[in-house]
NUDO-527283 format. One record per residue: x, y, z of N, C-alpha, C in turn. Coordinates in Angstrom, 3 decimals, decimal comma, padded with zeros to 6 digits. Example, Ala and Ser with C-alpha at 12.3 -4.5 7.8 and 13.67 -1.06 7.14 Angstrom:
BEGIN
     n.px     n.py     n.pz    ca.px    ca.py    ca.pz     c.px     c.py     c.pz
  013,190 -005,690  007,800  012,300 -004,500  007,800  013,200 -003,300  007,800
  012,850 -002,250  007,080  013,670 -001,060  007,140  012,900  000,030  007,870
! end
This chain:
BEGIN
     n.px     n.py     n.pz    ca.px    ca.py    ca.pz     c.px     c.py     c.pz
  014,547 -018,694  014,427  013,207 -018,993  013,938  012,415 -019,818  014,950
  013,329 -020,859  015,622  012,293 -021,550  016,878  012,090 -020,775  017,550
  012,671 -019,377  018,353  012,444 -018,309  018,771  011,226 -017,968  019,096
  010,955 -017,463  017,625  009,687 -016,594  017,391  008,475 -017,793  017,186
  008,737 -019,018  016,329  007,882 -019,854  016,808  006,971 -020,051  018,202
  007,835 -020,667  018,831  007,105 -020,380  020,194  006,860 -019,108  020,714
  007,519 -018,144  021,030  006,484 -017,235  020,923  005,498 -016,374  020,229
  005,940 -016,877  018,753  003,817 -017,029  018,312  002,845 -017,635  018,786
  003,381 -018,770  019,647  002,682 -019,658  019,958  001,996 -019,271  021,326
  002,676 -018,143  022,142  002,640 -018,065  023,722  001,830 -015,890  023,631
  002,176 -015,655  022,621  001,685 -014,455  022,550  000,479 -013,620  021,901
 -000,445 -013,214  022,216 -001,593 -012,714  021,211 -000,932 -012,029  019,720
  000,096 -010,628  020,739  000,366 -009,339  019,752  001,083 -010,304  018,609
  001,371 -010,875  018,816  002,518 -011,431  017,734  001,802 -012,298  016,208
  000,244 -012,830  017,272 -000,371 -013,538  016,075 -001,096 -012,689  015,679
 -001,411 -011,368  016,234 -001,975 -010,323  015,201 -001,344 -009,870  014,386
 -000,308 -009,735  014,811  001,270 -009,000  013,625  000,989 -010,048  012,974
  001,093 -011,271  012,638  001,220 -011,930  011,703  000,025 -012,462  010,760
 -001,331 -012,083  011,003 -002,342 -011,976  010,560 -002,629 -010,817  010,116
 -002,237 -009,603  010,310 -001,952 -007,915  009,796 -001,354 -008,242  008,766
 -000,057 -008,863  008,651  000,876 -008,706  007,229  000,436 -009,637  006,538
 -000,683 -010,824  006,530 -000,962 -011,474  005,527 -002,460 -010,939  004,926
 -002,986 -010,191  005,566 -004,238 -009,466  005,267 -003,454 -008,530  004,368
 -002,469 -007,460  004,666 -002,221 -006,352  004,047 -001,601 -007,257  002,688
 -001,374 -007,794  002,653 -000,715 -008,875  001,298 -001,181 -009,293  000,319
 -002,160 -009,509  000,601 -003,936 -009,615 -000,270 -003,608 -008,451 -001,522
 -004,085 -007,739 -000,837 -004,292 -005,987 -001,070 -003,425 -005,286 -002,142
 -001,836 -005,613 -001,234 -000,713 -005,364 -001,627 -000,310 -005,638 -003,015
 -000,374 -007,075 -003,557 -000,406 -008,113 -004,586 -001,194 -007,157 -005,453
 -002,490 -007,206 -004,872 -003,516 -006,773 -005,967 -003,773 -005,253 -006,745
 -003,398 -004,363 -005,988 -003,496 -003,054 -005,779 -002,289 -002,795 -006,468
 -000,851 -003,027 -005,675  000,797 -002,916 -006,386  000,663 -003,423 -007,570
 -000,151 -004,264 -008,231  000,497 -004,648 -009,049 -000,336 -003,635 -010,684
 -001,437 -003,140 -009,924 -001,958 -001,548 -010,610 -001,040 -000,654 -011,269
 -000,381 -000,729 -009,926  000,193  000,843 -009,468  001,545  000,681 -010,273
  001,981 -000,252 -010,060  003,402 -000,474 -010,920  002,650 -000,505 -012,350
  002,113 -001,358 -012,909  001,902 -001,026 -014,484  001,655  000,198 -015,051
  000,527  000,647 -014,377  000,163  002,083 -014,707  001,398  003,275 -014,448
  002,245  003,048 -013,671  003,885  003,912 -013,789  003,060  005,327 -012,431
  002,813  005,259 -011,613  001,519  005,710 -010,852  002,382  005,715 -009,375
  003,599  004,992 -008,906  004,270  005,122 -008,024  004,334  006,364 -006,771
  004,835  007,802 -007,422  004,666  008,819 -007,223  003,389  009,213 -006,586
  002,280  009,407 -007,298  001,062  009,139 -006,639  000,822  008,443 -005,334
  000,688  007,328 -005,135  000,792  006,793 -004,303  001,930  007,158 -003,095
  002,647  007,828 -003,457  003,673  008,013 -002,618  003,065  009,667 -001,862
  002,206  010,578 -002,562  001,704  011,170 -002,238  000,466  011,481 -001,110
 -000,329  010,241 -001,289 -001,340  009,778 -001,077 -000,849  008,855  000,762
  000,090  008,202  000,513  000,791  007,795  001,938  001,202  008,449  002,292
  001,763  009,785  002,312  002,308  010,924  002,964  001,201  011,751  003,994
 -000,129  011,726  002,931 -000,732  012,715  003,165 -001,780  012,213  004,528
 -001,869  010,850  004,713 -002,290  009,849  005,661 -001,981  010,257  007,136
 -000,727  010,764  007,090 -000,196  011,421  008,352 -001,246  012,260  009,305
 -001,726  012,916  008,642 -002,854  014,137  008,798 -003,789  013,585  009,113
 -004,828  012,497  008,758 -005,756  011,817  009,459 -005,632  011,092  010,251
 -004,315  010,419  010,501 -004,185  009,841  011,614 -004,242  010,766  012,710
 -003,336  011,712  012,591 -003,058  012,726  013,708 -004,618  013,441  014,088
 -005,464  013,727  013,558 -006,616  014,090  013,577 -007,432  013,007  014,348
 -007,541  012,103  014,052 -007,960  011,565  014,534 -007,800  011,093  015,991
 -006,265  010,741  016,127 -005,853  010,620  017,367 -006,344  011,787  018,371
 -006,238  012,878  018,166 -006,311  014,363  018,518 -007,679  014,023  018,658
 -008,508  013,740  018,295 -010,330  013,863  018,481 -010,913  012,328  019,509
 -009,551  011,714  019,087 -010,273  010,429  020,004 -010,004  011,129  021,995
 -008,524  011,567  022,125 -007,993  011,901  023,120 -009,090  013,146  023,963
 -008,523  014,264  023,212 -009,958  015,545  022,983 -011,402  015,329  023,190
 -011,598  014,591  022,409 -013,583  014,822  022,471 -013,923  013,311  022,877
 -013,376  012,559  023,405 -013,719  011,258  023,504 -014,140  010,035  022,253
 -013,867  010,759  021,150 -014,704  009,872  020,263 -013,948  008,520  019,515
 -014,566  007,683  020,725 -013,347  006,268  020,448 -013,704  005,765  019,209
 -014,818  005,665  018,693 -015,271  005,340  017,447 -014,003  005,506  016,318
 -013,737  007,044  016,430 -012,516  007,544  015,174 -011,151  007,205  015,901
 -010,768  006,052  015,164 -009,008  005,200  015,745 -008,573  005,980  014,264
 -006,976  005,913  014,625 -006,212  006,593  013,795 -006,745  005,308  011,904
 -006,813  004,335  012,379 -006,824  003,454  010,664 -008,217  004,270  010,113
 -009,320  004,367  010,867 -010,414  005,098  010,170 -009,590  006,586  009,970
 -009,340  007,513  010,453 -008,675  008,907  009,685 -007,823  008,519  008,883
 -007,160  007,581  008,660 -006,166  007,438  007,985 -007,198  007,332  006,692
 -008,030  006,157  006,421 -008,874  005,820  005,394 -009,556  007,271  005,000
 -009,948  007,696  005,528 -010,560  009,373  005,480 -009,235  010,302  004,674
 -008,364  010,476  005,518 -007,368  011,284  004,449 -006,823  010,711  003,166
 -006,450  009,687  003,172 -006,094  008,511  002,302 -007,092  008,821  000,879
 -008,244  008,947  000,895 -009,321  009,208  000,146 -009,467  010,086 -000,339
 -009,631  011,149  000,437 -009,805  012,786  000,161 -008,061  012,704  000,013
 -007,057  012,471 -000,442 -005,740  012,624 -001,154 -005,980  012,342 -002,808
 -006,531  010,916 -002,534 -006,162  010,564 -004,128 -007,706  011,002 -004,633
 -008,158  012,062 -004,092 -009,549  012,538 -005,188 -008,906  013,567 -005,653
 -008,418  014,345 -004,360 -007,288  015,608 -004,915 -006,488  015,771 -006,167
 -005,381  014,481 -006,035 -004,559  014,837 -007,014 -004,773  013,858 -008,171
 -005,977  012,826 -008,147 -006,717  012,158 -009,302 -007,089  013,114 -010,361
 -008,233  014,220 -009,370 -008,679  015,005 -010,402 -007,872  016,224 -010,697
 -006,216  016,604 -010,303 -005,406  017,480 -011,078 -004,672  016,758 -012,165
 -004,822  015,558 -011,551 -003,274  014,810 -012,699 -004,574  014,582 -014,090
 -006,206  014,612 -013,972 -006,645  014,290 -014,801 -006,950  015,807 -015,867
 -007,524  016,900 -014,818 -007,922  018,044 -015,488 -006,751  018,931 -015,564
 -005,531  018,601 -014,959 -004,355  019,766 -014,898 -003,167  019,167 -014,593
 -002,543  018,699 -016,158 -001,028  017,752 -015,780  000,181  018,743 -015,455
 -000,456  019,470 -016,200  000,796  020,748 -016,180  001,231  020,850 -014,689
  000,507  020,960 -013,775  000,211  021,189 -012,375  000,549  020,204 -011,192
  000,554  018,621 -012,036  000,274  017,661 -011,116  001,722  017,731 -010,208
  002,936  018,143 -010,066  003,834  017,734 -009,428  003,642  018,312 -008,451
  003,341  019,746 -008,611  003,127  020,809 -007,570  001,939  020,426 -006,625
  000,903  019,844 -006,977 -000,084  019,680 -006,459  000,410  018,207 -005,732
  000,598  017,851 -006,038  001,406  016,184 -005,295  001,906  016,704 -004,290
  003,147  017,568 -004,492  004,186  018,151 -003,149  003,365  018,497 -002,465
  001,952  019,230 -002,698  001,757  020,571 -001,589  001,113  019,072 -000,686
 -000,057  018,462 -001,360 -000,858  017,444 -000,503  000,508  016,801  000,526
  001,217  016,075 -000,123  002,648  015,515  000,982  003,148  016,354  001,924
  002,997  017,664  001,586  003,930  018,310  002,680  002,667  018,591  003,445
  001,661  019,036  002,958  000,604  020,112  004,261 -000,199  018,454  004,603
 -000,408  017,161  004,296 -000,944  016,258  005,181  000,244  015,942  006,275
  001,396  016,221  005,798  002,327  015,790  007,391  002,320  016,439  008,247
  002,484  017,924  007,783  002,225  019,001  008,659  001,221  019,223  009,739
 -000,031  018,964  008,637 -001,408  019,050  009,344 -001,632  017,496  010,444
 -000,918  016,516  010,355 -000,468  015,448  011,369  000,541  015,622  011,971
  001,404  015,806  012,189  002,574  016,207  013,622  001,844  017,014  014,163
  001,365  018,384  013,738  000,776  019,480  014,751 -000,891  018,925  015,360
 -001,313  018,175  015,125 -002,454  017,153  015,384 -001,636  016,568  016,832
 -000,573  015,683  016,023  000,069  014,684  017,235  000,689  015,222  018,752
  001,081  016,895  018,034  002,164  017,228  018,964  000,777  017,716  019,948
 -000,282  018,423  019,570 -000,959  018,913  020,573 -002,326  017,892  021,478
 -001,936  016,675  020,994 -002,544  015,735  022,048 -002,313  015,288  023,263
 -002,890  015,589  024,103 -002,724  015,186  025,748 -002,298  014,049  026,094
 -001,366  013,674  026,860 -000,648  011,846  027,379  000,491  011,996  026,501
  000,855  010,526  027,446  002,050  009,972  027,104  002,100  009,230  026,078
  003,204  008,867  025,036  003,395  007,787  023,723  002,403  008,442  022,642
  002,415  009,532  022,475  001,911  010,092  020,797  003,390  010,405  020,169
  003,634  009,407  019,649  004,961  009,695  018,789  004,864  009,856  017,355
  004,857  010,507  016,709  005,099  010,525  014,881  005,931  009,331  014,467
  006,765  009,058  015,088  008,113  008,273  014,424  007,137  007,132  014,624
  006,231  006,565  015,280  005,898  005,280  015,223  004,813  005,340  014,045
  004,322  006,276  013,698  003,572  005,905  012,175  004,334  006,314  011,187
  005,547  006,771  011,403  006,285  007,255  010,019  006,786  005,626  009,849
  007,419  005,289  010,649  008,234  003,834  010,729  007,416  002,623  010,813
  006,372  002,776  011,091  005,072  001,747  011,685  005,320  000,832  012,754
  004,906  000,005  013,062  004,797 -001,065  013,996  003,659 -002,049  013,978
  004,036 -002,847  013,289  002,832 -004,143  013,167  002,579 -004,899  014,441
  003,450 -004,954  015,350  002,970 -005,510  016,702  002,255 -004,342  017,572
  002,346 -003,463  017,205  001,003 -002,556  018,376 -000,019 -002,635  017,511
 -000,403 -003,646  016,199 -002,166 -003,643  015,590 -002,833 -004,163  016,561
 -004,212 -003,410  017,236 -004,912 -003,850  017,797 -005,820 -004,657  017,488
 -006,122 -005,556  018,111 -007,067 -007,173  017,124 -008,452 -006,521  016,758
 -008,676 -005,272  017,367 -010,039 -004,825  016,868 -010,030 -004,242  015,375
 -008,521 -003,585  015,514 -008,324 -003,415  013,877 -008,097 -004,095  012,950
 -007,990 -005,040  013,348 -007,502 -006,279  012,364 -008,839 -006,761  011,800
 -010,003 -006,614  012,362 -011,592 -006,781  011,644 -011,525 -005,586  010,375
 -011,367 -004,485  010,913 -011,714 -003,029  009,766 -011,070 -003,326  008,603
 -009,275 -003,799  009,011 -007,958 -003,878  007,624 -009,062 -005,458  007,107
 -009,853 -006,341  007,556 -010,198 -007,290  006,517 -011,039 -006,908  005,984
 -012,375 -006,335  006,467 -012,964 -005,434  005,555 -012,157 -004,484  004,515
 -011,654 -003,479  004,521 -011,540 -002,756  003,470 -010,298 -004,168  002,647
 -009,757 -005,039  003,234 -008,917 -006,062  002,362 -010,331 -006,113  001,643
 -011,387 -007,039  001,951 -012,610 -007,744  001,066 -012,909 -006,581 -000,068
 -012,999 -004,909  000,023 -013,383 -004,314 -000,565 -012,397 -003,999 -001,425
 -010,957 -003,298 -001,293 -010,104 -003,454 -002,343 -009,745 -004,477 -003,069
 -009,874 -006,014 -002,751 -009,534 -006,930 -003,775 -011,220 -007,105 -004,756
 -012,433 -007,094 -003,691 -013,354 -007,297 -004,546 -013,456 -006,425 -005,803
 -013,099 -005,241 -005,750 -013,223 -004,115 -006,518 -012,269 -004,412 -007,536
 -011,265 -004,324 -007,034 -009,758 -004,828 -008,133 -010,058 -006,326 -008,901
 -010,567 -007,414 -008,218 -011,045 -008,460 -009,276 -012,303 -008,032 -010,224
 -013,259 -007,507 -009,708 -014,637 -007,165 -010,719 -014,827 -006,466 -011,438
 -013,537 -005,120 -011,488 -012,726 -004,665 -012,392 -011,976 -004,568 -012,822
 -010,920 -005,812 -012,906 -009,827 -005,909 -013,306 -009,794 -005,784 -015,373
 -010,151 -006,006 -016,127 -010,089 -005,556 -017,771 -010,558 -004,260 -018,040
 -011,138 -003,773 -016,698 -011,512 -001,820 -017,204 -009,895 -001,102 -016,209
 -010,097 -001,847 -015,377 -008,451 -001,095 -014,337 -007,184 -001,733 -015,736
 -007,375 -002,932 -016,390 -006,104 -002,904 -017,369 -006,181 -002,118 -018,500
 -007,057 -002,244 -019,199 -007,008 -001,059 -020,031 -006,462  000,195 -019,606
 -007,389  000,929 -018,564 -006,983  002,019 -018,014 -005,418  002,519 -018,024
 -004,940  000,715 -017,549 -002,921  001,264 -017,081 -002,684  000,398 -018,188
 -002,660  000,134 -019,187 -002,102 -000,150 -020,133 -002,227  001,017 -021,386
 -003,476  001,232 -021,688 -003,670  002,130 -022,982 -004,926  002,925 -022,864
 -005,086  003,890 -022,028 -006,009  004,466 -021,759 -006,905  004,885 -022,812
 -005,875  005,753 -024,024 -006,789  006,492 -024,561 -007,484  005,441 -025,971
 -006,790  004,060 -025,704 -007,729  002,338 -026,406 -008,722  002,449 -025,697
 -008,607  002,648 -024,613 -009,947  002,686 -023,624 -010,863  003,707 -023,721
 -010,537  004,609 -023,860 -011,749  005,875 -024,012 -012,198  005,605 -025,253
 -011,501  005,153 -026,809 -012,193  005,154 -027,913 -013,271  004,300 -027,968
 -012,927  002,942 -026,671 -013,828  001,989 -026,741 -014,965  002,148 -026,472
 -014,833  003,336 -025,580 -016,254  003,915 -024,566 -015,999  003,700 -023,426
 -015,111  003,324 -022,927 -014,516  003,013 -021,567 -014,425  004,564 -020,489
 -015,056  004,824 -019,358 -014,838  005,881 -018,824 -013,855  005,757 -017,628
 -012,675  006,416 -018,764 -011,049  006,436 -017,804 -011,100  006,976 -016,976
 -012,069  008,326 -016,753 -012,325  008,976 -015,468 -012,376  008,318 -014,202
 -013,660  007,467 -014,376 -014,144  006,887 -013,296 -013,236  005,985 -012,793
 -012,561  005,273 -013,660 -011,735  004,158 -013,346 -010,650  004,423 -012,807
 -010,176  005,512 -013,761 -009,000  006,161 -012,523 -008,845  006,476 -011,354
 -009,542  007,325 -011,330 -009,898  007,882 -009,672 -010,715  006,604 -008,567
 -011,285  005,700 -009,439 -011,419  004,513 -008,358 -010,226  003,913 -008,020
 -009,108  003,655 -009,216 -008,035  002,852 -008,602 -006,697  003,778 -007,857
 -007,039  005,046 -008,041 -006,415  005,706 -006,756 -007,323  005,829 -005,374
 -008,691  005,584 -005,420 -009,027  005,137 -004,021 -008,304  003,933 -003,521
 -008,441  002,597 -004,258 -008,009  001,545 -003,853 -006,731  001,513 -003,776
 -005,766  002,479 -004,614 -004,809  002,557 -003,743 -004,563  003,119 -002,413
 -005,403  004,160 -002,129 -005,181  005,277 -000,712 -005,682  004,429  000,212
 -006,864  002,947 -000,166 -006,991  002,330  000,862 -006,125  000,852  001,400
 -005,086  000,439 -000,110 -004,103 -000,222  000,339 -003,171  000,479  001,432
 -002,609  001,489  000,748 -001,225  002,344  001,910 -002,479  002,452  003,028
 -003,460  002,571  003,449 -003,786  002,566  005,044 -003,232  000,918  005,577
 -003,659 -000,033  004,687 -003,494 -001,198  005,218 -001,995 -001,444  005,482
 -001,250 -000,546  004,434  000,695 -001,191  004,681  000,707 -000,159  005,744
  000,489  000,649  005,631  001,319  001,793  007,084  001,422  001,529  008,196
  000,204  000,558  008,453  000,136 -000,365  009,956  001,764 -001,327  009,854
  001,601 -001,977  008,488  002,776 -002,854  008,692  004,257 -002,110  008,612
  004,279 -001,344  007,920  005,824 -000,542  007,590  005,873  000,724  007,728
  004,864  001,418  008,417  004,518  002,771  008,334  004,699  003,619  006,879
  004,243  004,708  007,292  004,505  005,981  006,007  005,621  005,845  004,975
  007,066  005,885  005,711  007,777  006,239  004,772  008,042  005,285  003,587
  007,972  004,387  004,322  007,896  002,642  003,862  007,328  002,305  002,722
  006,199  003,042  003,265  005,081  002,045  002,778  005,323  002,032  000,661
  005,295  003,267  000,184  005,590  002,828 -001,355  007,066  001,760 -001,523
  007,425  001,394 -000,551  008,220  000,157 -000,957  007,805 -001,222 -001,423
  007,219 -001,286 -000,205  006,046 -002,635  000,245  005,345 -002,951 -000,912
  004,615 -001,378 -001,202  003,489 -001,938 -002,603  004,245 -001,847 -003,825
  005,867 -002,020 -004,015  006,181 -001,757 -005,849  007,388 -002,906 -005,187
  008,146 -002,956 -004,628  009,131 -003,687 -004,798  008,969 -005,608 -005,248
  008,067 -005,782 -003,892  007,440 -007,315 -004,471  007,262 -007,367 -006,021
  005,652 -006,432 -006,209  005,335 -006,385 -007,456  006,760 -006,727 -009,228
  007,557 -005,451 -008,616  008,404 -005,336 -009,423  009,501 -006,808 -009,499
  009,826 -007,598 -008,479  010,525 -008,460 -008,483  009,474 -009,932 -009,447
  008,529 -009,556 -009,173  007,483 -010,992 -009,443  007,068 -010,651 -010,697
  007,273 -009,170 -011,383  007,076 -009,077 -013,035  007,737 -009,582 -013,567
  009,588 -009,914 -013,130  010,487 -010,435 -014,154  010,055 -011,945 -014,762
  008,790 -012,227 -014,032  008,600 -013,782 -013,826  007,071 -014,045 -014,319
  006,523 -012,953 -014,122  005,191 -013,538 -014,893  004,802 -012,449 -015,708
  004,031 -013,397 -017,254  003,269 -012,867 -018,404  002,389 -012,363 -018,296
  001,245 -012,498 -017,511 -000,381 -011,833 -017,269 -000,392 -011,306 -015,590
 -001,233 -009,998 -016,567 -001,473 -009,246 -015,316 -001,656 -010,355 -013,700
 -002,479 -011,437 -014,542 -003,138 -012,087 -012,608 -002,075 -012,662 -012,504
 -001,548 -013,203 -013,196 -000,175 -013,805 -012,590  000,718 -013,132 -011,483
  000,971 -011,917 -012,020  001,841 -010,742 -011,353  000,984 -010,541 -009,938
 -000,297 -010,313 -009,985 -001,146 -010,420 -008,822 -001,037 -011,329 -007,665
 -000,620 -012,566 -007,997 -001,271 -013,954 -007,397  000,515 -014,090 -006,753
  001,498 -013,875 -007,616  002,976 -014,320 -007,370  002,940 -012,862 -006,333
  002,900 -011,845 -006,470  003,204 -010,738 -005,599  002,757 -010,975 -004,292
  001,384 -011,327 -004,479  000,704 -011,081 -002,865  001,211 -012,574 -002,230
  001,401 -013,811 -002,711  002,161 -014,769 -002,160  003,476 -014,219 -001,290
  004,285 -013,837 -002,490  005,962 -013,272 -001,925  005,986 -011,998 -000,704
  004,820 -010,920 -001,095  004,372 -010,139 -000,201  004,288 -010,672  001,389
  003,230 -011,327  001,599  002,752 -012,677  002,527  004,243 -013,013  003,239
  004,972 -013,644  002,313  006,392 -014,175  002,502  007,263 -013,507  003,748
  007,616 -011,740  002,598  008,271 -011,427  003,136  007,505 -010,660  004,495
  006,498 -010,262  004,281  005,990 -009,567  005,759  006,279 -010,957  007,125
  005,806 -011,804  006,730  006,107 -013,274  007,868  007,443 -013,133  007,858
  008,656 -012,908  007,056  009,960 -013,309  007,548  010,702 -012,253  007,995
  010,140 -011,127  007,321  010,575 -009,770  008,239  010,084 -009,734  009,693
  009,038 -009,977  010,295  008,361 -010,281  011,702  009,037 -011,083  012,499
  009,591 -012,547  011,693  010,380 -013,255  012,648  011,639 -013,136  012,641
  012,108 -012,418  011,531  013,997 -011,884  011,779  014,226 -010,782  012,764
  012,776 -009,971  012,872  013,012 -008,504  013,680  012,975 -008,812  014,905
  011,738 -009,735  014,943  011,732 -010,667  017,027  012,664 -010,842  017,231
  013,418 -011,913  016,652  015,234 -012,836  016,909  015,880 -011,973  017,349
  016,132 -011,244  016,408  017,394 -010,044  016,514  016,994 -008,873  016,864
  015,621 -008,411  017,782  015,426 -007,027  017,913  015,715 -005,702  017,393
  015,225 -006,108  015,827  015,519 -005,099  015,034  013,611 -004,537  014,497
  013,910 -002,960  014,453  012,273 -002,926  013,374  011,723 -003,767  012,428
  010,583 -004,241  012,876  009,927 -005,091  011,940  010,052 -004,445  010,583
  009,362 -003,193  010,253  009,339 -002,393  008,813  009,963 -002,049  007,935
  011,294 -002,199  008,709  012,667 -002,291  008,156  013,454 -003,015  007,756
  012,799 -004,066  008,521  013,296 -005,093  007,835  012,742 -006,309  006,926
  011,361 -006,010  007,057  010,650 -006,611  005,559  010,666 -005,691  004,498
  011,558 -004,271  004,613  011,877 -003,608  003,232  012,978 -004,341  003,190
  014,105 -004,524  003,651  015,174 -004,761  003,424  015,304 -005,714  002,570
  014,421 -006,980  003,166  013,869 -008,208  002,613  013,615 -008,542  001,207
  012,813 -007,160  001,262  012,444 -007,135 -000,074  013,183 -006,351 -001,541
  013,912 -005,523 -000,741  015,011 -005,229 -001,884  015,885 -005,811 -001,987
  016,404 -007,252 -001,234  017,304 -008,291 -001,784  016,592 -009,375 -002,373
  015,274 -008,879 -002,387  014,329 -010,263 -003,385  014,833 -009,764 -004,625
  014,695 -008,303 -004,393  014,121 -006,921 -006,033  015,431 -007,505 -006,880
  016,589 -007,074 -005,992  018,220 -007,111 -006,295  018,161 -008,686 -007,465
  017,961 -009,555 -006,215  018,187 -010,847 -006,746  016,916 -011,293 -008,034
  016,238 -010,972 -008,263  015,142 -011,234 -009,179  016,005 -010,527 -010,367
  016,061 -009,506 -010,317  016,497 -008,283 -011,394  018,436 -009,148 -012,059
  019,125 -009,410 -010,967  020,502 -009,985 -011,211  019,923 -011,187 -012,373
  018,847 -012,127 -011,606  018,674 -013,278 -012,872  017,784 -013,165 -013,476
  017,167 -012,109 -014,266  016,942 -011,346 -015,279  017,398 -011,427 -016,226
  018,244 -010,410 -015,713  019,384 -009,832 -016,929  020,455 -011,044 -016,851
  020,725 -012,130 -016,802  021,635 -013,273 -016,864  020,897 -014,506 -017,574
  019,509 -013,819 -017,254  018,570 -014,785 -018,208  017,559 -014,219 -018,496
  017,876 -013,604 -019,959  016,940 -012,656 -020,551  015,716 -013,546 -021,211
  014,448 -013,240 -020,893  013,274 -013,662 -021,896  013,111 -012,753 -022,860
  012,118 -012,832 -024,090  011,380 -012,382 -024,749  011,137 -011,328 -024,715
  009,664 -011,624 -023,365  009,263 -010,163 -022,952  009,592 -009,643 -021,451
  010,169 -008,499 -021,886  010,288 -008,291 -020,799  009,397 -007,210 -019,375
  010,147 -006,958 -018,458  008,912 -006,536 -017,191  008,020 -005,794 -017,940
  007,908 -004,365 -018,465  007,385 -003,229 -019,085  006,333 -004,025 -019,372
  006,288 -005,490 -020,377  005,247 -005,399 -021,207  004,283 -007,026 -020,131
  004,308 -006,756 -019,260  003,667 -007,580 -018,091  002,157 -007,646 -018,477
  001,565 -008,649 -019,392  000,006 -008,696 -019,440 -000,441 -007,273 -020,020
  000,532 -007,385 -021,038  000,088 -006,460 -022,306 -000,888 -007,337 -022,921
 -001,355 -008,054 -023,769 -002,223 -008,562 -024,158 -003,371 -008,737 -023,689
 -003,614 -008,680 -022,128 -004,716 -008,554 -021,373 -005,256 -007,348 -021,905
 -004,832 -005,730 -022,047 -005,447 -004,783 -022,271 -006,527 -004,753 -023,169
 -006,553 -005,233 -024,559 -007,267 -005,899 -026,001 -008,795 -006,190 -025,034
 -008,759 -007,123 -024,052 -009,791 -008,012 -023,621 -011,154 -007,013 -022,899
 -010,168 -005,736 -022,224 -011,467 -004,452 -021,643 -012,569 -004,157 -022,975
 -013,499 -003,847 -022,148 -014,504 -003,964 -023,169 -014,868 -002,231 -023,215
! end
């Protein structure tokens, strides 16, 4: 740990890596802790798959046509978007359908990104580094864009947070109320497609539905209201992205790999004293009572 201390202290890349994973943490907290109530996992796991494809596009058009403007995090935000409108509006107008329609988006956005990646000119276009990610190649210019869309997914997720709980608690309480589940839905699968841009930098693709459910899921055994679950996640989130960064420096292991790892011996150990010390209520019903309060 004095290690990496000083060289946080002596290195730029390193204090961007570590300003990347506390930005994406924000997000993470706020967004995961959606996605886990609402049981929405899958989705999201779709939606980070399909990310592949705008990155690669993008890369491919920056190299190609010069257009430095489009960096792989803007295509990413672009596919990321146009994913969860896709399978928002099948899982809403066609459930029967939604699995199939999930697979095809996952398989043809990877597709449509490797063959992007493979036919770009130069050296170091690798797939494996956005499947796996790498938080020390964030460039500090990106680290402005990931706080913007941070400001916009948490602003959105706080100023709608009692229409997004209803929504993942008891939807169709919500539609009788007059509540339009439509809209709300398909907004909080944007804000998810624009969290996984922000984790993929830190843990890449495959990762990334770890990042946003495992925290979450460890920090439900422990708190009653939705913000609670919010506020404890993106803390521990924060946590583990900082201690995965400085265990991977020490020991020259993948950063992404090892703030999952991290985090499924939080999951492990949260879940062990759980069930050894059972409450009341348990995870499932996490800021159930909040739902009542959507108007």
């Amino acid at each position: 740990m004095t290690e990496f201390l000083h060289a946080l202290s002596q290195h730029e890349f390193l204090q961007t890596a570590l300003l990347t994973g506390l930005l994406a943490s924000v997000a993470c907290g706020v967004v995961g802790s959606y996605v886990v109530v609402r049981r929405i996992s899958y989705l999201a796991g779709g939606i980070a798959h399909c990310v592949l494809g705008g990155i690669g596009a993008a890369r491919y058009c920056q190299v190609v046509y010069g257009l430095e403007w489009l960096t792989p995090l803007v295509g990413a935000a672009a596919s990321g978007l146009l994913a969860a409108l896709i399978i928002g509006v099948v899982s809403l107008r066609a459930r029967e359908r939604e699995d199939t329609v999930i697979g095809a988006v996952w398989a043809i956005g990877m597709a449509v990104g490797v063959i992007f990646l493979a036919r770009t000119p130069g050296f170091g276009v690798d797939p494996m580094s956005f499947l796996f990610g790498s938080i020390v190649m964030v460039e500090r210019g990106d680290v402005w864009l990931l706080a913007g869309l941070d400001v916009l997914v948490v602003g959105i997720g706080v100023l709608f947070y009692h229409q997004f709980t209803a929504v993942c608690f008891d939807d169709e309480f919500a539609r009788l109320r007059g509540l339009s589940v439509e809209f709300y839905y398909l907004l909080l699968l944007g804000l998810t497609a624009l969290t996984v841009v922000l984790l993929v930098s830190v843990v890449g693709i495959v990762l990334v539905i770890a990042l946003l459910t495992l925290p979450v899921a460890a920090a439900g055994f422990f708190c009653r209201t939705l913000w609670q679950l919010m506020l404890v996640s993106s803390l521990l989130t924060a946590g583990l992205t900082s201690s995965g960064l400085a265990i991977s420096y020490s020991a020259d292991l993948p950063a992404g790999a090892t703030t999952i790892l991290l985090a499924g011996v939080i999951y492990i150990a949260a879940l062990a004293v759980s069930l050894l010390a059972p409450r009341p209520m348990r995870r499932g019903d996490t800021a159930a009572p909040r739902a009542a309060e959507a108007p």
